[in-house]
C-alpha positions in Angstrom: 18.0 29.4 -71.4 15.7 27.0 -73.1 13.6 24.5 -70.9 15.7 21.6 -71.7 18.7 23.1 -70.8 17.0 24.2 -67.1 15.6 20.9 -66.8 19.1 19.3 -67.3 20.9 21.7 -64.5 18.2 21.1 -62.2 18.7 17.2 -62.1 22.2 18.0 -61.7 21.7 20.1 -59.2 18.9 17.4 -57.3 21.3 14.4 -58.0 24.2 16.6 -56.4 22.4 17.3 -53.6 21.0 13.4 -53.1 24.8 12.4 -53.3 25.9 15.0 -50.7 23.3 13.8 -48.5 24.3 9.8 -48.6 27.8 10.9 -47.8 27.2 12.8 -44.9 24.8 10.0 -43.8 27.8 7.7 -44.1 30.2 9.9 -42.1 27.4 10.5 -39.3 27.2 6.3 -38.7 31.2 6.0 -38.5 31.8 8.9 -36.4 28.7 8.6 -34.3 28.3 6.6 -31.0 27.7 3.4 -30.9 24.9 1.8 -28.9 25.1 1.1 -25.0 26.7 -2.1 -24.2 24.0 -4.9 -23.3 25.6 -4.8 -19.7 23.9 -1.4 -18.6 20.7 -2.3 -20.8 20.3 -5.3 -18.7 21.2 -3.7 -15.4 18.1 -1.0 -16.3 15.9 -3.7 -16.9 16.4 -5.7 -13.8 16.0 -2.2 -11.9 13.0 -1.6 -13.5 11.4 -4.8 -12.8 12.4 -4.5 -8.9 10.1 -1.2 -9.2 7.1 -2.4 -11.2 6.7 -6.2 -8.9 3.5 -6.3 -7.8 3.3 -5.9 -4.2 0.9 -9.1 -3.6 -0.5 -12.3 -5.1 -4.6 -12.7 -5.2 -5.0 -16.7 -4.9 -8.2 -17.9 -6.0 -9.6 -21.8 -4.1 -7.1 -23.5 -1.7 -3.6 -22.6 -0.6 -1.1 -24.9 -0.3 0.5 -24.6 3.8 3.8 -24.2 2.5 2.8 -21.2 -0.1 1.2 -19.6 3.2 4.2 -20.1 5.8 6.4 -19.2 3.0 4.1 -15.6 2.2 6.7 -12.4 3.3 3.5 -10.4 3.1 1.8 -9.8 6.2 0.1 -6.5 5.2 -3.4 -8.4 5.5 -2.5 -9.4 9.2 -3.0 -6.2 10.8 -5.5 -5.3 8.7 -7.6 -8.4 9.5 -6.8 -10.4 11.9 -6.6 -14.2 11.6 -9.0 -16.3 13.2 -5.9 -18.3 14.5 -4.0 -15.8 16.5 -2.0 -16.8 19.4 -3.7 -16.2 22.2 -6.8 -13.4 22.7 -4.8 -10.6 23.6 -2.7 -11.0 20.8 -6.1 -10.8 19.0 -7.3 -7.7 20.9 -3.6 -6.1 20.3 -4.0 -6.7 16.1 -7.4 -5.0 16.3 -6.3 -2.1 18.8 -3.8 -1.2 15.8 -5.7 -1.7 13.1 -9.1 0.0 14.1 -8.7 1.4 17.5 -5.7 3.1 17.9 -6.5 6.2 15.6 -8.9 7.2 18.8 -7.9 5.6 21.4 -3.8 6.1 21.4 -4.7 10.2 20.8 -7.7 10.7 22.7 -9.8 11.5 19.7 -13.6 12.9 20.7 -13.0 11.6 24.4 -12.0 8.3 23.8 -9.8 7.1 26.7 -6.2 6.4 26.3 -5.0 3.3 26.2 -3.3 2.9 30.0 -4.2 6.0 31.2 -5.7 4.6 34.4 -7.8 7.7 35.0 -10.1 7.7 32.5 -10.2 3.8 32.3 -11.2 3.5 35.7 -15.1 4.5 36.2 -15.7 3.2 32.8 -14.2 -0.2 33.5 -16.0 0.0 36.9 -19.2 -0.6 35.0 -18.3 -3.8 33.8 -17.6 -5.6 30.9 -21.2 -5.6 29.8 -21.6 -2.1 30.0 -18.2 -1.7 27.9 -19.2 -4.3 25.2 -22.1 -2.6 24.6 -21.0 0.9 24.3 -18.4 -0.7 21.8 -20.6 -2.5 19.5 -23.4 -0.1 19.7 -21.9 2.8 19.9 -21.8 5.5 22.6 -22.9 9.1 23.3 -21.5 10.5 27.1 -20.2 13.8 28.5 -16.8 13.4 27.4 -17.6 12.4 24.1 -18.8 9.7 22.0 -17.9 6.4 20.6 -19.0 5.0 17.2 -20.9 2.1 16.9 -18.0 -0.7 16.0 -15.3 1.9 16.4 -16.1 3.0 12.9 -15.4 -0.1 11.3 -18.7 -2.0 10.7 -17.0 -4.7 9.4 -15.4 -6.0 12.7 -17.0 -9.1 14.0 -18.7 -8.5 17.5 -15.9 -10.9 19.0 -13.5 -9.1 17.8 -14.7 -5.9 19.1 -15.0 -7.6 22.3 -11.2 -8.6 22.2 -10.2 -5.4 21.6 -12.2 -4.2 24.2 -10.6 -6.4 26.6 -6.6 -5.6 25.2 -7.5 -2.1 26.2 -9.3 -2.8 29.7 -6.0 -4.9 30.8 -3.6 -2.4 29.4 -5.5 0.7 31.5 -6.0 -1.6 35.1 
């Protein structure tokens, strides 16, 4: 077989081949599916943007009243209380669950329980002076200690003091 006779049957052979392949490309787009109806696409995308909201809103300068009273997230309410709470033992109560209660609600290192009667009773025989004190400076007894604060340096000495007296009226 000469070369130009090998050459000839090979480009047969290629353009064969090229042809075979566009038909069967054809046949695959008729036969195969079609794409998911717009319906489902935007059902998925509505689902998907409910998961990926962000869970807050960072405002930087003044806040209109009605963008406050309208907010549905109160997360930052129990974490730090507001300055106009109604009433101080509603104060005292918001700090109690924020900072206190991981001590004070088990017993942690000797902490007293909040209402147990008991334990609250010689301490709060001492006075409030004595309990304020022990609260913002911390505390070292024979039951067990206190941390300066609670543990949480960041609470105002009011509010410490608040808290101090929630638990005092809860445990009289």
């Amino acid at each position: 077989m000469s070369d130009r006779a090998f050459w000839k049957s090979f480009s047969g052979l290629i353009a064969a081949l090229v042809a075979l392949t566009v038909v069967l490309f054809i046949l695959a787009q008729m036969v195969g599916d079609k794409p998911a109806k717009t319906v489902e696409a935007t059902a998925d995308a509505k689902a998907v943007a409910e998961r990926i909201k962000p869970v807050g809103e960072l405002t930087v300068g003044a806040v209109p009243a009605e963008k406050i009273a309208s907010s549905s997230n109160r997360v930052m309410d129990a974490i730090i209380p507001s300055a106009n709470a109604a009433g101080a033992e509603d104060k005292g109560k918001k700090i109690y669950d924020a900072s206190c209660m991981a001590c004070h609600a088990a017993g942690v290192a000797g902490a007293p329980k909040l209402g147990d009667k008991a334990n609250w009773g010689p301490r709060i025989a001492q006075g409030n002076d004595t309990l304020y004190s022990h609260s913002l400076k911390g505390f070292q007894g024979k039951a067990g200690m206190m941390l300066p604060k609670g543990g949480n340096m960041s609470l105002k000495d009011e509010d410490v003091k608040a808290a101090v007296d929630y638990m005092v009226s809860q445990s009289k």
